[in-house]
C-alpha positions in Angstrom: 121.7 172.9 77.7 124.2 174.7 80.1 124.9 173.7 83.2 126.7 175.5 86.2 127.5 175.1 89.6 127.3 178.2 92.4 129.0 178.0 95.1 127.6 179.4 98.2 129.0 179.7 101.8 125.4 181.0 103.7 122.6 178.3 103.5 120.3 181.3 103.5 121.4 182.7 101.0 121.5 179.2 98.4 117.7 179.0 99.5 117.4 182.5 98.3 118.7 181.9 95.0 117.1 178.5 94.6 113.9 179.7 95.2 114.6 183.1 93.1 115.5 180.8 89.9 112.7 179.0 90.4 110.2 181.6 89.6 112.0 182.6 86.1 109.7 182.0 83.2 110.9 179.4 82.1 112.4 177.9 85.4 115.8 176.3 84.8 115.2 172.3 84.2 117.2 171.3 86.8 118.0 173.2 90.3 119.7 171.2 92.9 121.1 172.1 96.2 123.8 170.0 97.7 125.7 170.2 101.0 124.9 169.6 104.9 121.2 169.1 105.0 120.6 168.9 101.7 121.6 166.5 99.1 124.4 164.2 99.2 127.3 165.0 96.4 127.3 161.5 95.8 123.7 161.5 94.9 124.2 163.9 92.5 125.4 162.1 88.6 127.4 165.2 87.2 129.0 165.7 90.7 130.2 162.1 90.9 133.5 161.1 89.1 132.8 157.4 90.0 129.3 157.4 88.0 131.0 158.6 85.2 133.4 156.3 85.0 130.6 153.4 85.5 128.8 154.9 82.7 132.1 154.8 80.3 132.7 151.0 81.7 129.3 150.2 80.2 130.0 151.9 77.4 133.0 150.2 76.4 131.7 147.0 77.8 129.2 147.1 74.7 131.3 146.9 71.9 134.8 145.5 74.0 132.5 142.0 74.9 131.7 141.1 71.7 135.0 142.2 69.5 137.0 140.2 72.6 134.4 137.2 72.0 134.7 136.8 68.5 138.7 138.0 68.3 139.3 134.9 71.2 137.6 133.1 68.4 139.0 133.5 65.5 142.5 133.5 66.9 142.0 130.1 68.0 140.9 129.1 64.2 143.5 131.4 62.5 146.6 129.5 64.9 145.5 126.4 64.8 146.8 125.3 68.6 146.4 122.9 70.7 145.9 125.1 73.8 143.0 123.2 75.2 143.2 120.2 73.4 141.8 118.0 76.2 137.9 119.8 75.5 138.0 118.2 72.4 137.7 120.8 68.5 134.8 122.3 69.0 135.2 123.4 72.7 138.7 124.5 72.6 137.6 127.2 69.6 134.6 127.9 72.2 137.3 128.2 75.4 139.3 130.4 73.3 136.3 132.8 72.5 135.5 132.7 76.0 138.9 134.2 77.7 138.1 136.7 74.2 134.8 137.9 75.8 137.1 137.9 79.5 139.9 140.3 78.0 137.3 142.3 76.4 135.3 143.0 79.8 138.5 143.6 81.9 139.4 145.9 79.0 136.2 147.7 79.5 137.4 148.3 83.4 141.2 149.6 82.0 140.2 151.8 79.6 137.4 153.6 81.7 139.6 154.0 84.8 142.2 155.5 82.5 140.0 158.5 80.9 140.7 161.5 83.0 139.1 164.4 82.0 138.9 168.0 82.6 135.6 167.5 84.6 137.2 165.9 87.0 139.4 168.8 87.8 136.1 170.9 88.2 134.3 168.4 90.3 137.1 167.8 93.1 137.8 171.4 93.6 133.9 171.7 93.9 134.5 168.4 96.3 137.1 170.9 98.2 134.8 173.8 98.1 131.9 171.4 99.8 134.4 170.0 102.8 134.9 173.5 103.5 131.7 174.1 104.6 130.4 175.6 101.8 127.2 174.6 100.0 126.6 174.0 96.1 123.5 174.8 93.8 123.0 172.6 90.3 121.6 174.8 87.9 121.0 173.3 84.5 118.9 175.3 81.6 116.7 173.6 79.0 117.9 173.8 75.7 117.7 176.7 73.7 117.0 178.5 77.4 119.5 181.3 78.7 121.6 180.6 81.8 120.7 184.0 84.5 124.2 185.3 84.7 123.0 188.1 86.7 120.7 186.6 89.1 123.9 184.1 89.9 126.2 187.2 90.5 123.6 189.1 92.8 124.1 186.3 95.1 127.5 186.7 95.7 128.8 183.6 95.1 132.2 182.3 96.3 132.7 180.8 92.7 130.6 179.4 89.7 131.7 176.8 88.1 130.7 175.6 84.0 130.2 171.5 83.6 128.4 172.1 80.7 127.9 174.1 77.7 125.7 173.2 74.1 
């Protein structure tokens, strides 16, 4: 799957194109147009940094939990303290296993806000591109499918821009 983003500066002309791309055989899998009047950048998932990092946060949050769950745990069997003496054995181990599972979900938050990646570069200049006026057209192939080059280029764009590639 390869996915692109045009950049356009005449609406009229992004409508052109869109509806051009439409009538390949096969049609691309995914053509979106964002901008004024047309579909918010942050509706758009590739376009938006912040969904990304959700996603990663999840992610992480799936194997960070439990490792901080059971590592809370079995540090408060391998020392042997007295931290929370006052719950009694059995609670203390479980206390212990609890600020695990807490380290392990704030860990989750640290390490996805830390990634920065090269995307992320392409989607705030696209950002840049979009405050300037200009409007943006999503166009992602199906697998296997050829991207249009030339179709792109005889709309003139201002830019096109590669998220994806397989």
């Amino acid at each position: 799957m390869t996915s692109v983003v045009v950049v356009i500066s005449d609406r009229k002309r992004l409508h052109q194109l869109r509806d051009r791309l439409a009538e390949l055989k096969p049609p691309p899998a995914r053509l979106l147009t964002v901008g004024t009047g047309e579909t918010p950048l942050d509706q758009v998932e590739p376009l938006n940094p912040a969904a990304a990092r959700r996603r990663r946060q999840r992610s992480m949050a799936r194997w960070l939990i439990p490792f901080g769950f059971f590592a809370g745990l079995t540090f408060t069997y391998i020392t042997d303290l007295d931290t929370f003496a006052f719950a009694g054995a059995w609670s203390q181990h479980l206390i212990g296993a609890l600020l695990g599972l807490g380290s392990g979900w704030m860990g989750s938050y640290a390490a996805a806000a830390s990634v920065r990646s090269e995307q992320d570069d392409r989607v705030r200049s696209l950002r840049n591109r979009l405050e300037e006026g200009n409007w943006l057209l999503l166009v992602e192939t199906a697998a296997g499918a050829e991207m249009p080059w030339s179709m792109l280029q005889q709309a003139r764009p201002q830019s096109v821009v590669r998220l994806a590639e397989s």
